[in-house]
Each structure stands twice: as C-alpha cells, then as structure tokens.
N, C-alpha and C positions, 0 to 999 in steps of 0.2 A: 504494500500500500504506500503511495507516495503521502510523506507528511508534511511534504506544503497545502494539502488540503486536509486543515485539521476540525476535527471536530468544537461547536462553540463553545463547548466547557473548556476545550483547550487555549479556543484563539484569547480568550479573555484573561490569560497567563501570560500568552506570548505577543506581549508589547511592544518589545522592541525590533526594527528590521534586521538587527544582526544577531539578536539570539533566535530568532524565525531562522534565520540561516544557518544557524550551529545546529539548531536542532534537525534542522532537515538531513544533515548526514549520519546522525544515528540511526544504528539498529531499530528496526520495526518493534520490537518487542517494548521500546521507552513512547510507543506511541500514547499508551493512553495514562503515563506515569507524571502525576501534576508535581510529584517532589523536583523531578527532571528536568521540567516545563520551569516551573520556579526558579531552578541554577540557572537555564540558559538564558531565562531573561534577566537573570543581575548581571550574571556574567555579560549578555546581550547589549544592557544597559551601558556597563563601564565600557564597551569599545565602542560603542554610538559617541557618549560623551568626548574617548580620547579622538575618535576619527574626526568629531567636528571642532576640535581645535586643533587640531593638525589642517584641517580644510582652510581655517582662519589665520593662522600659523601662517601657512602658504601664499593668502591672500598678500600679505603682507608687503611681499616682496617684489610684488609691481603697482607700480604706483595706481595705476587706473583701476586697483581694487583695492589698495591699501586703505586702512580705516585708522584703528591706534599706532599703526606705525609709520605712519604719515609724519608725525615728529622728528622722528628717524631719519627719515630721508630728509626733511627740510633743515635737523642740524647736521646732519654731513654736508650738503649745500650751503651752508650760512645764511639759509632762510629764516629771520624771526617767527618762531610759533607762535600762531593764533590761533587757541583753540576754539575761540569764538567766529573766528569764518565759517562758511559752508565747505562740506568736504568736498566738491567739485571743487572751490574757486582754490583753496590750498592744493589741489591734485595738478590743475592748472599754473599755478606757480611752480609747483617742482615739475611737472611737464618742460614748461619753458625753462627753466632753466640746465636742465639735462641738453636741452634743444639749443642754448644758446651756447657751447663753445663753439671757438673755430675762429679763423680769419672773418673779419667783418667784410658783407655781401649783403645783396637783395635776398640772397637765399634763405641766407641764417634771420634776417628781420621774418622774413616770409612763415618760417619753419618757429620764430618764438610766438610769433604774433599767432597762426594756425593755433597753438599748443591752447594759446587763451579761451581763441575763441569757438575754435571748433569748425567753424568754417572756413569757406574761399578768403584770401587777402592777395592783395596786391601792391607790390612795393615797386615805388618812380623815384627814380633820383634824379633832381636838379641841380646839376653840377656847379652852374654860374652861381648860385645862390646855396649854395654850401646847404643843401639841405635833402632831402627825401620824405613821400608823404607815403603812408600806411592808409588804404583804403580797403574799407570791408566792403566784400561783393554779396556774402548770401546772408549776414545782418542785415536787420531791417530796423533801423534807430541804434542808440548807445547803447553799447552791449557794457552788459552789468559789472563785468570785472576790469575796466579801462584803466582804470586809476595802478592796479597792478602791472597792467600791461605794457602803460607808459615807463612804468619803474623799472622795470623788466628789458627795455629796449634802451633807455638812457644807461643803463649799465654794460648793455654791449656795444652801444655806438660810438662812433669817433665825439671826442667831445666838441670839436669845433663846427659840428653838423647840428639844424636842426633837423627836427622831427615836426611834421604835418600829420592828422589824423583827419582821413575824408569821410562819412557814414551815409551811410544809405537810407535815405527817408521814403517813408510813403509820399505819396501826392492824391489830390482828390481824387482826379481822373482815376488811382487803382483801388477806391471804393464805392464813388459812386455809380448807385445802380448794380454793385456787385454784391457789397456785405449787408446784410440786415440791420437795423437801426441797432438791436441786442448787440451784434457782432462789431458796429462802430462804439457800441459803448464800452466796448470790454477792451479795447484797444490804450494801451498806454499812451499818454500827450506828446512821448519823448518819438516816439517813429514817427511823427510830423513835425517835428521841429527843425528850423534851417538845412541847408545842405550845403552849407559853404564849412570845406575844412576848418579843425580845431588845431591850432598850434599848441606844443606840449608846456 
C-alpha cells in the first residue's frame, strides 16, 4: 500500500511536508502506527524549520532577494544603513553601486541609473558644456528614488561635469478621452508636471 495516501486519522499527525516524506519510505507495517506518525512529524517539523532558514540563509546572498542582510552588503559598500527605507529602494542602492565601478562612460551612468530605476534610461553628453543629461524613457513622472540616484551618479562622475535629469510627463492629449474620470483621479500630480530637465 503506498503511504502517501494515508488514512484521516493519520493525515491529522502528519503535518509537516517533510515528515509526510520520511514516512512514506517506511515499511508498510508502521502504516497505521500513530507512535511512528508522531516521530516523523517532530522529527518532520525540525527539518521544515532548519530547510526554511537555510532557504533564507541563501536569500541573503543576492541582493535582489536579500532582506536582513541587506546591511551587509551596504556596509561592505560604504552605504549608510537605513533601516527605515523601503527594501527595494536600499536593494536599488546597493544595485547601483555594484553597477557603478569602472572607467566613467555613458554606459556605467546608463547601467547605475537602470539599477535605480528599473527601466529604459538614456544618457547624452554635451561636451561644449561640460555636462551630460540622464533621461528616463519608460518612467512616466519622478521616479520615487531620485534623490538616491543623483547621489549615486555624482559619486561616479567626473567632478567638473554637470548632470541634467530629463522625465517623462504625461500630457492631456495621453488621457483625454482614454482614462476614466476614477483613473484620472488616481493619477499622481507629479506625471504632469513640467518637462523641461532638472539640473542636479
């Protein structure tokens, strides 16, 4: 008799998925043994408990799932810890900063600024005017972690360079007649505001 189909005096012993599994490789004879049933779910229990911090454990060690060890990585970086940010936007700081060695390029602004924001960017440098402007392509208004971003880019650029930030607004013409009055109202003020670049 296979004893992954146990009977319901049994299943209501066997709680945990990994003493379900211990027990399934014993002899037929401990099928209907609830002392048996009992070991393999404590026993069941403690390796549930250790696998899901081994699973957390693991997490750790890349940033785009790290949670309390997100500290970690921002003191190896020389990132002040906040542990009052949102864990995205600290994931996004150590992101970028992993992202930002190297010779300074349009690549490396491109590759810290992405890290931020998640989407398309576009980096123009205006040589005669010692500067470069960072424009988002698939934000639509100020994207919520700027202020990081800018910190994040004045530490890897040339100092004698400015920095431009261009953003991408709504305009009427891409709501009216599209969105519902509910759907214009649930829009934040900041995706219609100006569309002339912000210097840093």
């Amino acid at each position: 008799m296979n004893k992954s189909l146990l009977t319901s005096s049994s299943e209501s012993l066997l709680t945990s998925p990994r003493g379900r599994e211990m027990f399934s490789y014993l002899p037929g004879y401990y099928e209907t043994s609830r002392v048996i049933q009992a070991d393999m779910n404590a026993k069941g229990t403690e390796l549930d408990t250790l696998f899901t911090a081994l699973d957390e454990t693991l997490q750790q060690f890349f940033v785009g799932t790290a949670t309390w060890g997100l500290d970690r990585w921002e003191h190896e970086l020389g990132i002040t810890v906040d542990p009052v940010k949102p864990l995205d936007q600290r994931r996004a700081v150590v992101q970028s900063k992993l992202r930002g060695s190297g010779k300074f390029s349009g690549r490396l602004v491109k590759n810290v600024a992405e890290a931020y924001d998640g989407g398309s960017m576009d980096v123009t440098f205006q040589p005669a005017a010692w500067s470069f402007t960072v424009k988002f392509i698939d934000t639509v208004g100020i994207p919520p972690y700027l202020d990081d971003l800018k910190a994040a880019i004045e530490e890897i650029k040339p100092a004698h360079m400015a920095v431009e930030f261009a953003f991408n607004y709504m305009l009427i013409r891409d709501i009216n007649g599209v969105l519902t009055l509910n759907q214009m109202e649930a829009l934040s003020l900041s995706k219609f505001a100006g569309g002339d670049p912000i210097g840093h």
